[in-house]
C-alpha positions in Angstrom: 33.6 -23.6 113.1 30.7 -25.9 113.4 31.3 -27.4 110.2 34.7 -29.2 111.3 34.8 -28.4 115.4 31.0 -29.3 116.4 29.7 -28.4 120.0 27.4 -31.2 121.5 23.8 -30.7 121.7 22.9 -32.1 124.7 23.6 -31.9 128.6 24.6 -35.9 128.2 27.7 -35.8 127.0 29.5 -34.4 130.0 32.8 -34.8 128.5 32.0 -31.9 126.4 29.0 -30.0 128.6 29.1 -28.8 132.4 26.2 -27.0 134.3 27.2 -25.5 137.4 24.8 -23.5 139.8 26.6 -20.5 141.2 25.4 -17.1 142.9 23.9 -15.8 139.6 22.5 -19.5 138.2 23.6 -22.2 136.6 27.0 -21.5 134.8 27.0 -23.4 131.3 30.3 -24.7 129.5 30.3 -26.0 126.5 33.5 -27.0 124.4 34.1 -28.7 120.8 34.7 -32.2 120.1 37.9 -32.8 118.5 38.7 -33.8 114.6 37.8 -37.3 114.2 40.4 -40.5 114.5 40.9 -40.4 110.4 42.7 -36.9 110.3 44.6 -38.4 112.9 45.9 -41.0 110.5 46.2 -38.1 107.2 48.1 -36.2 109.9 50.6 -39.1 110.3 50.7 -39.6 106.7 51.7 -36.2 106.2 54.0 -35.9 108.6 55.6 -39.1 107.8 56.7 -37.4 104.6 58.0 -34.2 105.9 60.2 -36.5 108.2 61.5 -38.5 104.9 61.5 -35.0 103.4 63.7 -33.9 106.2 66.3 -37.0 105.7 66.3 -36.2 102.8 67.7 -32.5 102.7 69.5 -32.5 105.8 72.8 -33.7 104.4 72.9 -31.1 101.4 71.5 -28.5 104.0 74.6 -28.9 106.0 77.0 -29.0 103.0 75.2 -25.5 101.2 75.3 -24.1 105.0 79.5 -24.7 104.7 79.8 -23.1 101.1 76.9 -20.9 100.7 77.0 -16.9 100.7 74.7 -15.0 102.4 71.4 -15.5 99.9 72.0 -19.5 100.4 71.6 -19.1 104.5 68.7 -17.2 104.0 66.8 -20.5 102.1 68.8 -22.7 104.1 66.7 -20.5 107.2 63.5 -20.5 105.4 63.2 -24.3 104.4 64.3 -25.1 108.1 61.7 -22.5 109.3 59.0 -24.5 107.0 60.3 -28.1 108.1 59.9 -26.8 112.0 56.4 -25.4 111.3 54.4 -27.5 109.1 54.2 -29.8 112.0 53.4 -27.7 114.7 50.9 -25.9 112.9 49.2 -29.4 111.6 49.4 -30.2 115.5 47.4 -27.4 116.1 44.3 -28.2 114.2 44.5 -31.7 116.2 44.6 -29.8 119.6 42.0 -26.6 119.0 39.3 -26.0 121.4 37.1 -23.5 121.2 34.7 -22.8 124.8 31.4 -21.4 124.8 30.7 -20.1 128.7 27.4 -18.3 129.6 27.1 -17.1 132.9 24.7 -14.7 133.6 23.8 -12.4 130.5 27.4 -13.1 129.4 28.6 -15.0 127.1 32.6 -15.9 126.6 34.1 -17.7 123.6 37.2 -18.9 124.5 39.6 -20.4 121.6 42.5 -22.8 122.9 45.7 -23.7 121.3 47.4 -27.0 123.1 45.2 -26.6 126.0 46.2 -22.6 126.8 43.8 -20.1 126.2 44.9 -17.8 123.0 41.6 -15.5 122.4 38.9 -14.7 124.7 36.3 -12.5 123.6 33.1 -11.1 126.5 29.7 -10.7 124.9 27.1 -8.8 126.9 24.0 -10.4 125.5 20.5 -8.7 124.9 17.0 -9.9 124.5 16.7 -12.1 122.5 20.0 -13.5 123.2 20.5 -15.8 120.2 19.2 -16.5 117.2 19.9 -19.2 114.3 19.9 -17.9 110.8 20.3 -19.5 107.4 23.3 -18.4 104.5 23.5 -19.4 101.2 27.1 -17.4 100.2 26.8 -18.7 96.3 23.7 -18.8 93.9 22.0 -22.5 93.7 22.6 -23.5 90.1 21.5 -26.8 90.2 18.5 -25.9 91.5 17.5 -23.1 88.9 18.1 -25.6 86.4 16.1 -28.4 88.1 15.2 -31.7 87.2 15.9 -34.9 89.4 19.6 -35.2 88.1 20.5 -32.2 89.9 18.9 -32.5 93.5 21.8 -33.9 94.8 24.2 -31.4 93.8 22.2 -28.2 95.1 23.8 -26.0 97.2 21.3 -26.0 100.6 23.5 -23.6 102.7 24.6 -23.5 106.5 23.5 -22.0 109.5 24.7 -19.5 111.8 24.1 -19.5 115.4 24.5 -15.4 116.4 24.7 -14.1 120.2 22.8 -10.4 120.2 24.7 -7.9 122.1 22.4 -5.2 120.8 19.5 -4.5 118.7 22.1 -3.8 115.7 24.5 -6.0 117.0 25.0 -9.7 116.4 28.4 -11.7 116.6 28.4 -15.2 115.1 28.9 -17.9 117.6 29.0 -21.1 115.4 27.7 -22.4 112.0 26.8 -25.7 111.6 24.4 -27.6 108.5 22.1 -29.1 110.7 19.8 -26.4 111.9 18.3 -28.8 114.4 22.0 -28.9 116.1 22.3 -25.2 116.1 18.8 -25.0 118.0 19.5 -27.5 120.6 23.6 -25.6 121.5 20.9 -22.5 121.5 18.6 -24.1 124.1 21.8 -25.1 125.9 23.2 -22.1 126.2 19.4 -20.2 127.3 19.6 -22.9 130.1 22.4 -20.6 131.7 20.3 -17.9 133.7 
């Protein structure tokens, strides 16, 4: 997630970061930032087409709705299901949240739709409790072949942040391709005790 829905690193952006001291320590909450103002714009874009999309069908819609069988309702139901849809489900990359909230020795990840909670998964964490590890998923080609030409285009991988709920147990909290971000949501998150 950490790739397109980055946590903040540091206690100083309180938008985004709250420490609370309660009976078992300090409680820490830490949520992602949204999508940045320029999807904002390629979702208006988009949806600015469905909408002339929309003009545009509605009138034969209406008409094959009047002389249409059985077969013809069921596109005319499917291209209305799409045209109702497509914008709710762009809307809802624009308002995901995903929480991060260690209390204690547990850890929640909360993922939000519109503001409403809509997954909530408990981790009882070990010792260690995190741990940041490097994947490369595909083989670096450019860099077998080498040469200056081809340092730009070699694949360096991403990070994965994993919460330890047992020795054989991890569960991946967050990937990111900064391991230097991952470490400092890691310190974060050991502040909780």
């Amino acid at each position: 997630m950490g790739l397109l829905y980055p946590f903040p690193v540091s206690t100083t952006e309180t938008d985004f970061v709250s420490l609370t001291k309660n009976d078992q320590g300090v409680r820490v909450q830490v949520k992602t930032y949204g999508l940045p103002y320029i999807f904002w714009g390629y979702a208006f874009a988009s949806l600015s087409v469905l909408f002339f999309l929309w003009l545009a069908v509605r009138a034969p819609l209406n008409k094959l709705r009047t002389l249409g069988d059985g077969l013809d309702l069921v596109l005319i139901h499917g291209l209305e299901t799409l045209l109702i849809l497509t914008p709710l489900t762009v809307l809802a990359f624009f308002f995901y949240e995903k929480r991060l909230i260690k209390n204690g020795a547990v850890l929640i990840v909360q993922h939000r739709l519109f503001g409403v909670p809509c997954f909530k998964r408990t981790i009882n964490l070990a010792t260690p409790a995190f741990q940041v590890q490097h994947h490369m998923d595909a083989p670096n080609v450019a860099r077998l072949k080498g040469g200056e030409a081809a340092v730009g285009f070699q694949n360096k991988g991403y990070f994965v942040l994993w919460a330890n709920q047992s020795a054989e147990k991890s569960i991946a909290i967050d990937r990111h391709s900064r391991k230097a971000d991952l470490e400092a949501l890691k310190t974060l998150l050991e502040a909780a005790r």
